[in-house]
DRENGUFI-872211 format. One record per residue (C-alpha): residue in one letter; residue number from 1; x, y, z. Coordinates in Angstrom, 3 decimals. Each point is the difference from the previous one (the first is absolute). Example, Ala and Ser with C-alpha at 12.3 -4.5 7.8 and 13.67 -1.06 7.14 Angstrom:
BEGIN
<"A" 1 <12.300 -4.500 7.800>>;
<"S" 2 <1.370 3.440 -0.660>>;
//
This chain:
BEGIN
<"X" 1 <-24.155 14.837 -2.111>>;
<"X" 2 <-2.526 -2.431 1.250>>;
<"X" 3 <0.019 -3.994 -0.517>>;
<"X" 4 <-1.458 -0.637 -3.339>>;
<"X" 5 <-2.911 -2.761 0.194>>;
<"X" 6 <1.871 -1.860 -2.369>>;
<"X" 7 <2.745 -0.237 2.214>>;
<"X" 8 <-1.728 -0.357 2.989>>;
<"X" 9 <-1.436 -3.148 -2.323>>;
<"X" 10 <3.561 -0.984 -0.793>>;
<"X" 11 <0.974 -0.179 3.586>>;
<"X" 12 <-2.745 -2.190 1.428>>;
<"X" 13 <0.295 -1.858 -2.552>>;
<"X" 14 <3.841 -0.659 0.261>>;
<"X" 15 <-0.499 -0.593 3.466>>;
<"X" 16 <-3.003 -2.329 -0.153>>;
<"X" 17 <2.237 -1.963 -2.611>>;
<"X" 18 <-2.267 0.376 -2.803>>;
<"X" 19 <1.253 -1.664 -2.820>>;
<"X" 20 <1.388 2.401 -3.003>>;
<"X" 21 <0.358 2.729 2.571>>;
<"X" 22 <3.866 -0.522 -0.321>>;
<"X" 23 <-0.070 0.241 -3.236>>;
<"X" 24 <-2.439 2.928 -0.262>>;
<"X" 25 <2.469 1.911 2.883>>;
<"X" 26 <3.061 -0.992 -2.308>>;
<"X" 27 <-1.373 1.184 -2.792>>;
<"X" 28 <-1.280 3.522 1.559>>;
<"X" 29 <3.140 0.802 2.155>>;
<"X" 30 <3.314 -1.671 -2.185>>;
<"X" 31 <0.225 3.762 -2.000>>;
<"X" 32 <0.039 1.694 3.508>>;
<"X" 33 <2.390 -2.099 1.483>>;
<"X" 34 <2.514 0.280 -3.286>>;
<"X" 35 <-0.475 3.803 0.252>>;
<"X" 36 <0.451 0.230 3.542>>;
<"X" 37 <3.261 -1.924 -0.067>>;
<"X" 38 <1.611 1.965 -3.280>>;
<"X" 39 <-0.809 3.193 1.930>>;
<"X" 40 <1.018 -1.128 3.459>>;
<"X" 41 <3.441 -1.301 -1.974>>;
<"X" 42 <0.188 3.540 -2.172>>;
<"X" 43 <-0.823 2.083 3.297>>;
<"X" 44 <3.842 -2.240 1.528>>;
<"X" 45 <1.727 0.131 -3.482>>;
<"X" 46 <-0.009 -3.423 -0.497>>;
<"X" 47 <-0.152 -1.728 -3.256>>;
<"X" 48 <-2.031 -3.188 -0.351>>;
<"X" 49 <-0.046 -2.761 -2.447>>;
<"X" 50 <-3.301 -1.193 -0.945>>;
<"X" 51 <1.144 -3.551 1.664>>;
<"X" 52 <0.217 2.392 3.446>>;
<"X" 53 <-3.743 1.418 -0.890>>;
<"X" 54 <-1.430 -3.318 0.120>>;
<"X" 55 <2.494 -1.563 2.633>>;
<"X" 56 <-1.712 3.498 2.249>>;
<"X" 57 <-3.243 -0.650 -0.970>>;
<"X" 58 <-0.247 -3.641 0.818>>;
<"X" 59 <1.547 0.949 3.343>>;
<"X" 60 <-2.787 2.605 0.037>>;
<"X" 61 <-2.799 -2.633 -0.476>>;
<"X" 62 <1.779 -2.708 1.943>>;
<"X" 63 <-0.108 2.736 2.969>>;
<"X" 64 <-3.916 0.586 -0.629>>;
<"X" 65 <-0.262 -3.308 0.640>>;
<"X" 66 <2.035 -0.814 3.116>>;
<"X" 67 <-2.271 -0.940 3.493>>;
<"X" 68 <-3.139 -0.575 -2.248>>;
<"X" 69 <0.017 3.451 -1.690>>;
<"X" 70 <0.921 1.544 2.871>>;
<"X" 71 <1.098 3.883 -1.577>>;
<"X" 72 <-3.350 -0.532 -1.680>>;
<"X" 73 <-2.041 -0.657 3.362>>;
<"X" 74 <1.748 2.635 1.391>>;
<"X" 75 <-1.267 2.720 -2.649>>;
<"X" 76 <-2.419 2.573 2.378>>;
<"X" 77 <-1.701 1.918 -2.569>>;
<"X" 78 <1.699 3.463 1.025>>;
<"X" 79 <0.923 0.562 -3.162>>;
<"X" 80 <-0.645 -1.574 -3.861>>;
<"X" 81 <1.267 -3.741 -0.514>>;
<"X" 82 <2.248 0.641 -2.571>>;
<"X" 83 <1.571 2.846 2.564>>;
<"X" 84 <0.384 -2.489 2.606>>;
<"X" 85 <1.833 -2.346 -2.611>>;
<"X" 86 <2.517 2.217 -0.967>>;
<"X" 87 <1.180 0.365 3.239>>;
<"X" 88 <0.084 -3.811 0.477>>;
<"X" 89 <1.719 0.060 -3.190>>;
<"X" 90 <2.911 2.776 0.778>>;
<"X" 91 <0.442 -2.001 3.480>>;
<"X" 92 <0.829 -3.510 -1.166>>;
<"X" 93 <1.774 1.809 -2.944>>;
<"X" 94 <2.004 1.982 1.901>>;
<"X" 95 <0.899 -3.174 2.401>>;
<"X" 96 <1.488 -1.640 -2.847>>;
<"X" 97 <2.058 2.906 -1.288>>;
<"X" 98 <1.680 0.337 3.501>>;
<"X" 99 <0.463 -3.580 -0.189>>;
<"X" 100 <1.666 -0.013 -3.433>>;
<"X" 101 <1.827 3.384 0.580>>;
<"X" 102 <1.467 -2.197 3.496>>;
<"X" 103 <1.127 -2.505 -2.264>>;
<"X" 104 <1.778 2.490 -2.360>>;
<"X" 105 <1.553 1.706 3.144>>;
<"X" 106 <2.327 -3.032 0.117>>;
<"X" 107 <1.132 0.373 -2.877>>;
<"X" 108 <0.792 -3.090 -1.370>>;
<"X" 109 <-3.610 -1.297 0.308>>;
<"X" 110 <-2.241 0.433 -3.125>>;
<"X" 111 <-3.584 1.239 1.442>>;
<"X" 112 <-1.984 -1.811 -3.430>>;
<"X" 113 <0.775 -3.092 -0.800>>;
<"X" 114 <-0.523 0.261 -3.986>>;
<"X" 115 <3.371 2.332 0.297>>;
<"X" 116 <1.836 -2.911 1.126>>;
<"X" 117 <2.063 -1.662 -2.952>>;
<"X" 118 <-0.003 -3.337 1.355>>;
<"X" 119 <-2.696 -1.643 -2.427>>;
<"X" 120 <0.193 -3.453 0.637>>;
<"X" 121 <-1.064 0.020 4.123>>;
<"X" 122 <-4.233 0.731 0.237>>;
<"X" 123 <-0.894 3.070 1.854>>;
<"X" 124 <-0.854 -1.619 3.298>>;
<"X" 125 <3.803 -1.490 0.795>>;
<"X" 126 <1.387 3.498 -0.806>>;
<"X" 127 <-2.246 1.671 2.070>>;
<"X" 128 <0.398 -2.297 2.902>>;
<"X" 129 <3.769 0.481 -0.662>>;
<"X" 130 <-0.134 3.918 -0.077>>;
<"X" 131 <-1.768 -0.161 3.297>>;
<"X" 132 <2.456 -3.058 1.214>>;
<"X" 133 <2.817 2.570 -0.742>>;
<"X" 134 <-1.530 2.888 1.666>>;
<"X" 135 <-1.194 -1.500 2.976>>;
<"X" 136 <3.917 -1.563 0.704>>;
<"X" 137 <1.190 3.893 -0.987>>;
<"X" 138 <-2.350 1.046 2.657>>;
<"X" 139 <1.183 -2.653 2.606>>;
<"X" 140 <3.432 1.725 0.071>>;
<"X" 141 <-0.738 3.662 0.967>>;
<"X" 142 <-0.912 0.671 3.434>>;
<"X" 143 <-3.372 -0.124 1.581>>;
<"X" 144 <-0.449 3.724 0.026>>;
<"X" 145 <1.534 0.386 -3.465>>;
<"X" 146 <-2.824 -2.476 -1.469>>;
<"X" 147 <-3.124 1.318 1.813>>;
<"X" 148 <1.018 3.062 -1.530>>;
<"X" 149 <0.321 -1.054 -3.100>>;
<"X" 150 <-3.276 -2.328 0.311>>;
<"X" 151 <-1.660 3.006 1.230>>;
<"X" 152 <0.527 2.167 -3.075>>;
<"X" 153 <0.281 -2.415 -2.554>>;
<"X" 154 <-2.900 -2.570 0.178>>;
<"X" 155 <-2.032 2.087 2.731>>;
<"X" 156 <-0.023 3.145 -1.738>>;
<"X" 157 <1.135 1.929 3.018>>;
<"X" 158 <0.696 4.158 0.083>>;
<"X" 159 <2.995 0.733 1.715>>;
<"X" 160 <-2.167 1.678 2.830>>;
<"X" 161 <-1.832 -3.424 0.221>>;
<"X" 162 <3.548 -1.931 0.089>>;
<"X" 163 <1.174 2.401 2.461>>;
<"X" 164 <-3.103 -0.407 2.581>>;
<"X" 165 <0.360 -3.502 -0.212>>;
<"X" 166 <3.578 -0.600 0.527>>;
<"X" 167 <0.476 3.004 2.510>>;
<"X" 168 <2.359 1.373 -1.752>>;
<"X" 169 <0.649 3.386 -1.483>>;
<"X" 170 <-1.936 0.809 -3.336>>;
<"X" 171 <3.415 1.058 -1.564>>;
<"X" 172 <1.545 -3.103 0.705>>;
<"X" 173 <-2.152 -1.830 -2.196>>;
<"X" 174 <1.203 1.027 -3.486>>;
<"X" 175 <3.577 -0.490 0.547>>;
<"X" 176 <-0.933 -2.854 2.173>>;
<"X" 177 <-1.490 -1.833 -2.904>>;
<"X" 178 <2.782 0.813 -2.211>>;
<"X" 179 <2.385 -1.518 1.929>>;
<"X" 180 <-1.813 -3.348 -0.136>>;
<"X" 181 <-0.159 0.144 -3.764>>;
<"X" 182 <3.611 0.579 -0.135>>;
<"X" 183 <0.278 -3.125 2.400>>;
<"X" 184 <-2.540 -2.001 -2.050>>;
<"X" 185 <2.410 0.910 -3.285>>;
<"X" 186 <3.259 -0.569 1.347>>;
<"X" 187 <-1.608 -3.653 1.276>>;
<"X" 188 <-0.670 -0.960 -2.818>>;
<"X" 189 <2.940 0.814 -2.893>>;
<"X" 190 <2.220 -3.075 -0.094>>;
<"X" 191 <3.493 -0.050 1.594>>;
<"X" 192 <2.272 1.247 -2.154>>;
//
């Protein structure tokens, strides 16, 4: 499907920084982006809270706006605008899911931080502590055992990919990244 001319209208004028075109590009796109993340989330079997919805779709808009609307600028017109968006969409949504689902691979790390019971700290000192924690986890695997785990964790890497990279075999990967989870665990449970 072709560029609509109100789109085409919508672009230039996002880009050209006409005022209310925010707005107007808000209001036209916010349903698409809320449908592409519940079915990009149902397509994984993952359950979201309505507090993950809009925590996704503010990442989703802060993204459109990075480098002065750069995934905007970069739109080519090979296919409809609201196409185009949805892939936008399913990338930065599926870069925080592998972020969160790293976080929940160690286990003792909540990945949202309205599941954490600790009321009386504000968001922003437990999420700088969840990521002070995991980073000195991190520190105590070796180098090889962390790439890996960087790789397919926060990169999104296939096993193929992780393989290539590393130059190692492809069937050393899986049980290769178990093992550091089973390091990471073991790390952190207090002495007994």
């Amino acid at each position: 499907m072709p560029l609509t001319e109100k789109d085409r209208e919508l672009i230039n004028n996002l880009l050209s920084g006409t005022p209310g075109s925010w707005n107007a590009f808000v209001d036209r796109y916010s349903g698409l982006i809320v449908q592409v993340i519940r079915h990009t989330a149902h397509a994984h079997s993952l359950k979201l809270s309505n507090e993950d919805i809009d925590d996704l779709t503010a990442d989703v808009f802060a993204t459109l706006l990075e480098r002065n609307m750069g995934a905007i600028r970069g739109f080519r017109g090979r296919s409809s605008f609201a196409t185009y968006l949805a892939v936008v969409i399913r990338r930065v949504l599926l870069r925080k899911l592998t972020q969160r689902r790293y976080l929940q691979a160690l286990g003792h790390v909540e990945a949202h931080h309205s599941s954490i019971n600790e009321a009386s700290e504000p968001d922003g000192v437990r999420c700088v502590d969840a990521r002070d924690e995991v980073d000195s986890l991190m520190q105590r695997l070796p180098e090889s055992f962390r790439t890996v785990l960087r790789l397919f964790y926060l990169d999104g890497k296939s096993y193929r990919e992780i393989s290539e990279r590393m130059g190692r075999p492809i069937n050393s990967i899986g049980p290769m990244i178990a093992r550091a989870r089973n390091m990471l665990k073991n790390s952190s449970r207090p002495a007994s």
